[in-house]
C-alpha positions, 0 to 999 in steps of 0.5 A: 741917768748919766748923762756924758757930755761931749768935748767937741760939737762935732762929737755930738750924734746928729740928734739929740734928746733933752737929756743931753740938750739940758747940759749943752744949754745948760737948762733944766728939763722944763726949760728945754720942753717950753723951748720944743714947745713953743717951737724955739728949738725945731725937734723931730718925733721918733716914735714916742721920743723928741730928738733935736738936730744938732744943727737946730741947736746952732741956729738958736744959738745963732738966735740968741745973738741977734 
């Protein structure tokens, strides 16, 4: 699967699936499901699918720096 990645944070949907948080973090698949599990990065269930807030995404990386 391809995955696109956006130029700008504000060109990225509301929500975000691992896939797409992967590159953005530039982590690997199992890396951005202990991140959701150990609830480090807040994500939402739709159905069957996680999705991740954008937002949510900031506010680790916001996180990291302090």
């Amino acid at each position: 699967m391809i995955v696109e990645r956006s130029t700008s944070f504000d060109d990225l949907p509301l929500t975000l699936r691992v896939e797409e948080l992967m590159p953005i973090l530039g982590i690997g698949r199992n890396t951005a499901y202990e991140l959701i599990r150990c609830e480090k990065i807040h994500s939402i269930r739709i159905g069957k699918q996680l999705r991740i807030p954008k937002d949510t995404v900031l506010d680790f990386l916001a996180q990291q720096n302090s």
